[in-house]
C-alpha beads as a LAMMPS data file, in Angstrom:
LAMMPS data file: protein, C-alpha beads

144 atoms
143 bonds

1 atom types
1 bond types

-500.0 500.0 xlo xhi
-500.0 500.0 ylo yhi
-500.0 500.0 zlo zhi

Masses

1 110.0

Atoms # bond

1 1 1 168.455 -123.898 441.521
2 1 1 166.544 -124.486 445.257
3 1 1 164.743 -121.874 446.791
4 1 1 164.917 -120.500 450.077
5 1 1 164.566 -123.165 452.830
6 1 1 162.940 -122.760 455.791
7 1 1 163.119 -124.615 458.967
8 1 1 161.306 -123.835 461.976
9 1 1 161.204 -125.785 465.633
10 1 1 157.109 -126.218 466.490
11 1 1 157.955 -126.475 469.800
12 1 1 159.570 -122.933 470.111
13 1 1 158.628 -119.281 470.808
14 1 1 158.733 -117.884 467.538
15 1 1 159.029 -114.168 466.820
16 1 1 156.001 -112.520 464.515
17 1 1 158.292 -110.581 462.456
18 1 1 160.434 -113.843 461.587
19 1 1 156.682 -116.188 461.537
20 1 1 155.482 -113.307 458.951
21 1 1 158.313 -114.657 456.846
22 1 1 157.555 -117.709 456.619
23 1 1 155.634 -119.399 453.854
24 1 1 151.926 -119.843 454.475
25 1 1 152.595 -123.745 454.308
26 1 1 154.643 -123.438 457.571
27 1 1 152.784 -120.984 459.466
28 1 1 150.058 -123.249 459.300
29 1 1 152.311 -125.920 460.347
30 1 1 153.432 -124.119 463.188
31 1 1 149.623 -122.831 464.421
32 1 1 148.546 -126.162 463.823
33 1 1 150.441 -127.906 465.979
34 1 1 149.287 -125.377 468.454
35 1 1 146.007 -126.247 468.413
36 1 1 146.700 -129.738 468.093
37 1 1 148.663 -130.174 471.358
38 1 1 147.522 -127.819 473.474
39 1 1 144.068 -126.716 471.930
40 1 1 145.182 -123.212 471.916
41 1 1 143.144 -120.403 470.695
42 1 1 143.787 -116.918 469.304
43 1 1 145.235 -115.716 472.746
44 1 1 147.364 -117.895 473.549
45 1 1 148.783 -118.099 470.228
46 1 1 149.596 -114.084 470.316
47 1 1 151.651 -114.972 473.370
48 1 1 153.806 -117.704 471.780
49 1 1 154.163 -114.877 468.991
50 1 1 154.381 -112.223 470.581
51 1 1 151.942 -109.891 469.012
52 1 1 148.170 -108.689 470.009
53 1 1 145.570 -110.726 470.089
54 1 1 142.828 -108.698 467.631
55 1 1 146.022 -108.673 464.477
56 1 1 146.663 -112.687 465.594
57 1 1 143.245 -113.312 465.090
58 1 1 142.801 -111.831 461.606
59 1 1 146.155 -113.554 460.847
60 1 1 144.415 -116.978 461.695
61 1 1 141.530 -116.600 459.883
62 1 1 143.513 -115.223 456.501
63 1 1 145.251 -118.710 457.503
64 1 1 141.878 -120.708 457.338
65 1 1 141.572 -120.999 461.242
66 1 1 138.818 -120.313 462.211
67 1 1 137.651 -121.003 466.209
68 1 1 134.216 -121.194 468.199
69 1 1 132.831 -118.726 469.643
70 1 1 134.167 -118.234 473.465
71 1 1 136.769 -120.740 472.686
72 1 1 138.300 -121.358 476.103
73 1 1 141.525 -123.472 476.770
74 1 1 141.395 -125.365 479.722
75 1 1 143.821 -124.023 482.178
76 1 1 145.741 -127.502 482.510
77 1 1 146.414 -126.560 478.541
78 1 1 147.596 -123.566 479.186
79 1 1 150.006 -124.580 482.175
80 1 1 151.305 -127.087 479.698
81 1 1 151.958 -124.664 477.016
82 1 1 153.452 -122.226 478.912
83 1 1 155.819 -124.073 479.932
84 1 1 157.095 -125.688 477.061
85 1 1 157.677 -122.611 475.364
86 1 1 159.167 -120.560 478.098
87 1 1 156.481 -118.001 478.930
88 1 1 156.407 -117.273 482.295
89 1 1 153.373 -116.608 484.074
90 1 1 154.515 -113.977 485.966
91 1 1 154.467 -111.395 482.681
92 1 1 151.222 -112.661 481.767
93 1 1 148.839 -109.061 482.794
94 1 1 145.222 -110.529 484.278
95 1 1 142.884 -108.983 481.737
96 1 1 141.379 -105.857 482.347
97 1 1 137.885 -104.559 481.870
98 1 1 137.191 -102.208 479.020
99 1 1 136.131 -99.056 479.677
100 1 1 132.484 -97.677 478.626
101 1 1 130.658 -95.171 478.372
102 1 1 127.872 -94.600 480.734
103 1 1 126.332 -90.990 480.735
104 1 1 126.889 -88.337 478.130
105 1 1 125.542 -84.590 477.878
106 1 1 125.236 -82.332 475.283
107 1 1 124.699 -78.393 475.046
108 1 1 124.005 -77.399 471.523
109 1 1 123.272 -73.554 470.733
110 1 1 122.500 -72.138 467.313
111 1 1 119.570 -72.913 464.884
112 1 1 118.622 -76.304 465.233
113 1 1 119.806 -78.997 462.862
114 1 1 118.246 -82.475 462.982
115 1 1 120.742 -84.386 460.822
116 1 1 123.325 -82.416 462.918
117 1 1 122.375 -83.538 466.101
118 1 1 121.574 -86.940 465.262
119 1 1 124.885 -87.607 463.512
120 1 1 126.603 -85.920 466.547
121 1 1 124.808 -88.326 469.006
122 1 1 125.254 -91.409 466.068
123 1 1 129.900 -90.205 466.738
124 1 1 129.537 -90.989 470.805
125 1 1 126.815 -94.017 471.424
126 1 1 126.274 -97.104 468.926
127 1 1 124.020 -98.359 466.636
128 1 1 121.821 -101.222 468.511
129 1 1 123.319 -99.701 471.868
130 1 1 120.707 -99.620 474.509
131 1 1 119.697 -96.108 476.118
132 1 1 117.391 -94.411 477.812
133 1 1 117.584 -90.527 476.119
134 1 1 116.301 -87.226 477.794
135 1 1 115.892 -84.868 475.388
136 1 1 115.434 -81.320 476.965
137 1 1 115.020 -77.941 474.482
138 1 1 114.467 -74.532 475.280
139 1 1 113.346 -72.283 472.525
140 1 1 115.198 -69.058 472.336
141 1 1 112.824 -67.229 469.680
142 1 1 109.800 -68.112 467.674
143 1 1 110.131 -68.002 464.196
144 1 1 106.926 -66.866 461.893

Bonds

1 1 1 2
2 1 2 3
3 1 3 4
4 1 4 5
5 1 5 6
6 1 6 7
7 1 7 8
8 1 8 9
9 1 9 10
10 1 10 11
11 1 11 12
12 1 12 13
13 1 13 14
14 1 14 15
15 1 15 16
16 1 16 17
17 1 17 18
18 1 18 19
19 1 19 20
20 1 20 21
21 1 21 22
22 1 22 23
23 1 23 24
24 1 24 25
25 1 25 26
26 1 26 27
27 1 27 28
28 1 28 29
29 1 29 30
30 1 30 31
31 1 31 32
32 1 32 33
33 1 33 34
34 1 34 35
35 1 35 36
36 1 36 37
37 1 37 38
38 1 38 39
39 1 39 40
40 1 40 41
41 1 41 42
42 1 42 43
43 1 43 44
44 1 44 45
45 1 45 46
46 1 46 47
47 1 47 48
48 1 48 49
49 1 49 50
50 1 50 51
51 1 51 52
52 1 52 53
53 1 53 54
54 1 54 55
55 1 55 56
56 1 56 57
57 1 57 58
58 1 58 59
59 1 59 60
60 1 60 61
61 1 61 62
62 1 62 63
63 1 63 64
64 1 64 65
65 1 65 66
66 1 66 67
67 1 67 68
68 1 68 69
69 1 69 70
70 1 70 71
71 1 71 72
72 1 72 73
73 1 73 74
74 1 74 75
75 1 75 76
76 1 76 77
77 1 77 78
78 1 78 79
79 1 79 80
80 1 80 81
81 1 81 82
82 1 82 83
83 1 83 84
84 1 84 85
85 1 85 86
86 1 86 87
87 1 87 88
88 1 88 89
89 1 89 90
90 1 90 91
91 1 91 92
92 1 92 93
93 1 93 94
94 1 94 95
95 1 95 96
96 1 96 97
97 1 97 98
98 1 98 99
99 1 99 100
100 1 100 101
101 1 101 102
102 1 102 103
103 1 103 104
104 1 104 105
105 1 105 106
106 1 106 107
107 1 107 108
108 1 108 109
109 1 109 110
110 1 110 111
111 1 111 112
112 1 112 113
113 1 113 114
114 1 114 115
115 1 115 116
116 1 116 117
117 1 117 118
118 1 118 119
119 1 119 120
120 1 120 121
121 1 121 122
122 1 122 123
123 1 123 124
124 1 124 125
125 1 125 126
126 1 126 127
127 1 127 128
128 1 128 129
129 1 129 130
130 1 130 131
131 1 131 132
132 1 132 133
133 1 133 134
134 1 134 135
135 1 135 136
136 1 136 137
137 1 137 138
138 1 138 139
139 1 139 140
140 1 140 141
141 1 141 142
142 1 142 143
143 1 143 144
């Protein structure tokens, strides 16, 4: 006549694919107390879980989490947390820089296409991205 019943230890690692399991009651439980103890934030809680940080952070907010801007643990927090759950700091990679884009040329030959070219140049740099944009064309025949 009982359902299934869970128990889960909030002070222990816990493995995503056994957290996804979980009712949402718990895993709110479980980040919770995260955040209560140790003021974690959205990394540090992919650690304890074991999964990356851009799916734990849509996971929290589908949750109700929801964290400032920037959040930043203070490293004292971290220490802390790290330790009680086993994670050594020694597997912990420092975080590298992304890499971007900086120059970009084009050769385009044919008949010229407006919509072409700008939707080929709107693929490789961003909306709102800043730029400074040479635009160089050499006209191979003069149409009447």
């Amino acid at each position: 006549m009982n359902g299934q019943v869970n128990s889960i230890n909030l002070n222990a690692v816990m493995p995503y694919a056994y957290f996804k399991t979980l009712p949402e009651s718990l895993k709110k439980e479980y980040i919770q107390n995260l955040i209560s103890k140790y003021d974690a934030g959205p990394t540090e809680i992919a650690r304890v879980l074991g999964m990356g940080v851009k799916n734990c952070s849509v996971q929290l907010r589908n949750l109700g989490f929801t964290f400032n801007r920037g959040h930043r643990q203070s490293a004292e927090n971290v220490k802390r947390m790290r330790t009680d759950y086993g994670i050594s700091t020694a597997t912990v990679a420092a975080p590298t820089k992304k890499m971007a884009l900086q120059n970009v040329s084009f050769t385009f030959s044919g008949v010229f296409d407006a919509s072409e070219l700008t939707k080929q140049l709107s693929a490789v740099i961003p909306d709102g991205q800043t730029v400074c944009l040479s635009i160089i064309a050499e006209i191979k025949e003069v149409l009447e």
